[in-house]
C-alpha positions as CSV (number, residue, x, y, z in Angstrom):
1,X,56.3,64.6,-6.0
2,X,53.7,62.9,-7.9
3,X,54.8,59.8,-10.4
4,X,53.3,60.0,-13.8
5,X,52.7,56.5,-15.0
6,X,53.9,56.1,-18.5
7,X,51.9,53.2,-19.1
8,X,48.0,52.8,-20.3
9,X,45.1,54.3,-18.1
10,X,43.0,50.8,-18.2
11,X,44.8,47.7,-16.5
12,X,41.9,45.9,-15.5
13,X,40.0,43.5,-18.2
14,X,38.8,44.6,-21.3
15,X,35.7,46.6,-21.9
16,X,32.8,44.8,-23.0
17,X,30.8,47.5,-25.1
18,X,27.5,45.4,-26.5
19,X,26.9,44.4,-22.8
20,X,27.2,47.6,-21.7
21,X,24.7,48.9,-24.3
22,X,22.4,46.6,-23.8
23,X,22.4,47.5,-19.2
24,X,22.7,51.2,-20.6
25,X,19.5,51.0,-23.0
26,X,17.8,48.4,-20.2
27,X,18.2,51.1,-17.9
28,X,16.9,54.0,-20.1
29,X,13.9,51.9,-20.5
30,X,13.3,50.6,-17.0
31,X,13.5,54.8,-15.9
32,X,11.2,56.0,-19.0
33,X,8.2,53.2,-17.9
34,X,8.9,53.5,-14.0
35,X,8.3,57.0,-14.1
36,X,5.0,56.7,-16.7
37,X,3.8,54.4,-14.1
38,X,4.6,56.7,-11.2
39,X,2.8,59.6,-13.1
40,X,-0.1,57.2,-14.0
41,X,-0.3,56.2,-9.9
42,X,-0.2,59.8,-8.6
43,X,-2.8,60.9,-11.6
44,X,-4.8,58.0,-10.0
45,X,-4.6,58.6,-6.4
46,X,-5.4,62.0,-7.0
47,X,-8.9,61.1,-8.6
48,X,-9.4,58.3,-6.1
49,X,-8.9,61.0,-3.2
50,X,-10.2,64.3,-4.2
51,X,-13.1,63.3,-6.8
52,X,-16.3,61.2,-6.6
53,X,-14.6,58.5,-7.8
54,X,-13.4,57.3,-5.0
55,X,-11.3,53.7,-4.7
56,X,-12.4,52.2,-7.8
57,X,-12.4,55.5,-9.8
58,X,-8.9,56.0,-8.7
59,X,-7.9,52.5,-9.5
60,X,-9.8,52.7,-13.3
61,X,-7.8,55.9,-13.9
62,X,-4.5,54.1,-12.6
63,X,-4.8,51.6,-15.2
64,X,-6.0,53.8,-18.1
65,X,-3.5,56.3,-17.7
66,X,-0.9,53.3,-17.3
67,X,-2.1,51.1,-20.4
68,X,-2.3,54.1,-22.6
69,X,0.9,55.6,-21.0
70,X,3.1,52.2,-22.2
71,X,1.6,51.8,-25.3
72,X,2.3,55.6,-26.3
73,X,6.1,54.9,-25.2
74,X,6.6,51.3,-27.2
């Protein structure tokens, strides 16, 4: 048969919550930009490719979108 420990659930070391809010929030933000800036690349490889703009175009667009894209976000 299974034991059923009568004790507490947590034995290891105590929680530190304001450190993990801080990795938790850290995270969040690190996923909202990375993904801005993902959108922002594929938006400018998609001009760069399949427009007139070609290299440069693609790479003006890249930094537009991703300028306008953070500062939107902060």
């Amino acid at each position: 048969m299974q034991e059923h420990p009568s004790g507490p659930a947590e034995t290891g070391a105590t929680m530190d919550y304001s450190e993990h809010e801080k990795t938790y929030d850290r995270f969040i933000a690190a996923t909202k930009y990375g993904t801005a800036i993902i959108v922002a690349l594929m938006l400018g490889m998609a001009a760069g490719f399949f427009t007139a703009g070609g290299f440069l175009g693609g790479i003006l667009v890249f930094v537009i979108l991703s300028v306008v894209g953070v500062f939107l976000m902060g």
